[in-house]
N, C-alpha and C positions, 0 to 999 in steps of 0.2 A: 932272731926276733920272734916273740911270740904272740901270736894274733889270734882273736877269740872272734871267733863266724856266730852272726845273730841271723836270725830267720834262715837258716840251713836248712835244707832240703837236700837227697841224694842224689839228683841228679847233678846239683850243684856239687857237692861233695867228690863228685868222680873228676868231675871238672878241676878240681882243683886239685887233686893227688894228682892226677896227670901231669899239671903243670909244675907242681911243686919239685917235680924231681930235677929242674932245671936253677932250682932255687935253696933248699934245703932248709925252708922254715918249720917252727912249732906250731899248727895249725891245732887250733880246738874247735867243736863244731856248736853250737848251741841250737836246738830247734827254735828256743824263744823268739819273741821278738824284740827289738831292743826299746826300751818304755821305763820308767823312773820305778816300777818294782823289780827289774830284772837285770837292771845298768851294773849292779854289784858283782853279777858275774864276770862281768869285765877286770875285777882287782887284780893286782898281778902282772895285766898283761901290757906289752907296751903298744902296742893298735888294736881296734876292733874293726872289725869287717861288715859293710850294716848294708842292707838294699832298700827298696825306695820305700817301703811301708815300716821301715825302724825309726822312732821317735828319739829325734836328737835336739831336746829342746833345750833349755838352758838348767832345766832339773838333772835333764841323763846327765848332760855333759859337767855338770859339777860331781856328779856321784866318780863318771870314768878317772874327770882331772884326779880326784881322791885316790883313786884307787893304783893313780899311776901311770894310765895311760897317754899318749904324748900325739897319735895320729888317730884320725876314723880315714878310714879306707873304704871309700863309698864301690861299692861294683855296680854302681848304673851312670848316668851321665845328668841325672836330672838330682840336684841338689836342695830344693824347696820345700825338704822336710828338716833342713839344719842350719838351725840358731849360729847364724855366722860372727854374730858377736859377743855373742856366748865362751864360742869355742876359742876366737883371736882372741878375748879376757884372761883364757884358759891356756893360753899359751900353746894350745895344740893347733897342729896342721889338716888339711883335711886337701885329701887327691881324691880323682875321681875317675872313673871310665867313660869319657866323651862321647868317645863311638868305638861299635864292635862287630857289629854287621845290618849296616843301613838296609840291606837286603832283608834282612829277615823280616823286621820290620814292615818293611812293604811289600812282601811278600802277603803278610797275615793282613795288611790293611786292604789289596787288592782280594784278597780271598772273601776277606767279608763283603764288600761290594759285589762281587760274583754271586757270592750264596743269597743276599737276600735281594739280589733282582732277577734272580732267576729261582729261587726259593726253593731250590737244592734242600734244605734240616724241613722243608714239608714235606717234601716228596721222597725222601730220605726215610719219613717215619710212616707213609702212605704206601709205599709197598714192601714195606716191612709189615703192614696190615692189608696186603696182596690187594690194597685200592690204588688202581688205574686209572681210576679219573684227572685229566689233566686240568680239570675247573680249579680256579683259581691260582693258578703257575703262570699268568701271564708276565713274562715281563719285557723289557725293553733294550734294543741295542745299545750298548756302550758304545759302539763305533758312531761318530756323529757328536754326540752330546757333549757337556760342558765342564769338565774338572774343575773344581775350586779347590788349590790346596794352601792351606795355611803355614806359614814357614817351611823355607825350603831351603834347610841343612842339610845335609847327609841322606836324611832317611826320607824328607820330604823330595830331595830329589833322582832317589831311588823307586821312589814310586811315581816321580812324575816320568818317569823314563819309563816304566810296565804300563802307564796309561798313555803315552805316546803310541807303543806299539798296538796298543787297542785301538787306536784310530781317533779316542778324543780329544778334544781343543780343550790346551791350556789354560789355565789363570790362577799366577801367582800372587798371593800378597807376605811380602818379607820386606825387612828395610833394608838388605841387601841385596840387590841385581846380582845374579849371578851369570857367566859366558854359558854355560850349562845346560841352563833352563833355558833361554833365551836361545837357544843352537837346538833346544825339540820346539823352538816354535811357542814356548809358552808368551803370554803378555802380561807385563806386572802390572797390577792394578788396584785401587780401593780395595778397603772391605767393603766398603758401601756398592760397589759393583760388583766384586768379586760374589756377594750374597744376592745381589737383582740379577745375575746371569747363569748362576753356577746350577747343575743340573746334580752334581754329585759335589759336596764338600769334603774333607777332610782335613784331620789337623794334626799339624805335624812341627806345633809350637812351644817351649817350654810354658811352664808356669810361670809368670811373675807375677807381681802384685796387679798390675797394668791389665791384664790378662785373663784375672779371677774372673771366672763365668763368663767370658768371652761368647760364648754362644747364652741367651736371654730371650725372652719374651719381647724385648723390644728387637734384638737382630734375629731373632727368628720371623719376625714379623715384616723384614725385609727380604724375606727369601720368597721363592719360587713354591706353588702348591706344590706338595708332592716330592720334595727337595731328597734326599739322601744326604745321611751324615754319617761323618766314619769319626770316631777318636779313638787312635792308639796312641797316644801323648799322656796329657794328665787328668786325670778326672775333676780334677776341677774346673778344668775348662768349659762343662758345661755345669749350665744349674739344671739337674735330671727332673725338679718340679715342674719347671721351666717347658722342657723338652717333652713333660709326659701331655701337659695345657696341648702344645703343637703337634702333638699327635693324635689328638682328640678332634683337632679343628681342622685335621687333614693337609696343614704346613707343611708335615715331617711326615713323608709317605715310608722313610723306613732308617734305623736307626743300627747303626754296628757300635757295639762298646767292649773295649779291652778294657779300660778304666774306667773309675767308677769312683765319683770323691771323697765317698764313705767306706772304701775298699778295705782300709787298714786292718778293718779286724774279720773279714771275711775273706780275703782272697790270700793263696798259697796255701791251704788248710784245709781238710774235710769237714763240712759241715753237713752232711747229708744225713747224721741221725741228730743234730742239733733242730731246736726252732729257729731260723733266723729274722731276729724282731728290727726289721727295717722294710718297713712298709712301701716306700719309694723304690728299694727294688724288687719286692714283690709285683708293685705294678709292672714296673718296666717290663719283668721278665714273664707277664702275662700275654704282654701281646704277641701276635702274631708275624707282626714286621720291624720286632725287635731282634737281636742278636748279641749275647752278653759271654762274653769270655774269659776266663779271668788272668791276666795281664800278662798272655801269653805268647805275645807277641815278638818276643824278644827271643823264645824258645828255640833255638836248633842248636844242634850241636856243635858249628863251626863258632856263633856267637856266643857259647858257653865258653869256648876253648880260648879264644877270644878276651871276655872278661876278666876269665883266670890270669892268664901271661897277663894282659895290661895290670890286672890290679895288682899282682904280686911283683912285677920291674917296680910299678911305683913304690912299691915299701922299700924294695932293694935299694931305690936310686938314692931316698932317704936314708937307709940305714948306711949308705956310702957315703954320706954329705955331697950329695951330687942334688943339682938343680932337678926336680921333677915338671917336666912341662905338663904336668898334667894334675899341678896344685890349685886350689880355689885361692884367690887374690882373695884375702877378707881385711 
């Protein structure tokens, strides 16, 4: 089988020679991203391999069906960038990588709560300019206070289990009860409570339609002064206009973002001798009790190794006419 990688990166690349020796595909790598001027690349090949910021609208996916191709092989778990009826028109399949390691994940979501309540990237760049002063580093126990996490799959509760062992009080909102959560003590609850009690939120929910800008000016307006918010999920989850209003009015006393819902054409890429003309996150990334990273959350090397085997068994299980439990029903 031969499979053409869009938004390739080397790190990914190592990941996947690794795993490929267990598989013996035609792997080609693309740096592009995958988008209606560059879907051509794809001719020839019989799947492409795309991540969460590759544009697979009903433009790409007529150019790929043209060119031949028969699967996209998503290597992430969140599928809200692709035209599902598009592609079942197109007669191609589309598998994905569910989960790879809910740890990392909440790993990097607990990290950001640490750093900016304890202001670690201040004091980080304060005695690196040999200033000792500890004004302004106050912050607050986590042991005690109030978790809000917002769906709790996998990664939501991998990290509600690292904030267990912090010592704070749970509260889930998911439409699934899980024995899991409910065994560290969490209590599922409204959002509507979930946002009037929660001391720390995060969100650890797909995108769907239902979903769009889930955090708002009107739910930010139920929350607590002073609130913390983490998203390592999807950037559109929040409206970032929305959230800069709340941090102006003292709602949102401190903000961690891995995503970002205009990401697509800045994140994964050097833009350090570029201008980058997006004023929204120039604000954001002005304040002082923001934190913006770019969607790197998923980063370690066991979740790489991970992606790799999942995504390449899934082509395998295809290219054997074997059922892939890890196809999108479209």
């Amino acid at each position: 089988m031969k499979i053409a990688f869009f938004s390739s990166r080397p790190y990914m690349q190592q990941a996947f020679l690794e795993a490929n020796a267990a598989f013996d595909f035609d792997l080609t790598y693309f740096d592009a991203r995958l988008e209606p001027h560059t879907a051509s690349l794809g001719q020839g090949f019989d799947a492409v391999c795309a991540f969460v910021n590759d544009k697979l609208n009903a433009e790409v996916i007529s150019i790929l069906a043209r060119g031949g191709v028969r699967v996209i092989a998503l290597r992430c778990a969140g599928y809200n960038n692709v035209d599902l009826e598009a592609a079942r028109l197109a007669g191609m399949t589309i598998v994905r990588v569910p989960a790879y390691s809910p740890e990392a994940v909440a790993e990097h979501t607990v990290g950001l709560m640490l750093t900016l309540n304890r202001h670690i990237h201040k004091a980080y760049q304060r005695t690196r300019d040999a200033n000792f002063s500890l004004d302004g580093l106050v912050g607050f126990n986590m042991h005690g206070k109030t978790a809000g996490i917002i769906g709790a799959g996998k990664i939501g509760l991998a990290t509600l289990r690292i904030l267990h062992g912090l010592g704070m009080k749970l509260l889930v909102h998911d439409p699934v009860e899980r024995p899991e959560a409910l065994a560290l003590g969490a209590r599922y609850v409204s959002l509507e409570q979930l946002f009037r009690e929660a001391d720390v939120i995060s969100l650890h929910c797909p995108l769907l339609q239902d979903d769009y800008h889930l955090l708002n000016r009107s739910t930010f307006a139920q929350m607590k002064d002073g609130v913390m918010i983490i998203n390592t999920s999807r950037g559109g989850l929040v409206n970032a206009r929305d959230a800069i209003e709340a941090i102006n009015n003292g709602k949102v006393g401190a903000l961690g973002l891995d995503v970002y819902e205009e990401e697509e054409t800045l994140f994964f890429a050097d833009k350090s001798n570029e201008i980058v003309r997006d004023d929204t996150f120039h604000l954001l990334s002005a304040y002082p009790n923001v934190i913006l990273t770019g969607h790197q959350a998923f980063l370690t090397r066991e979740a790489l190794a991970a992606i790799a085997h999942t995504t390449l068994d899934n082509l395998q299980q295809l290219a054997k006419g074997q059922d892939c439990t890890n196809k999108i029903n479209q």
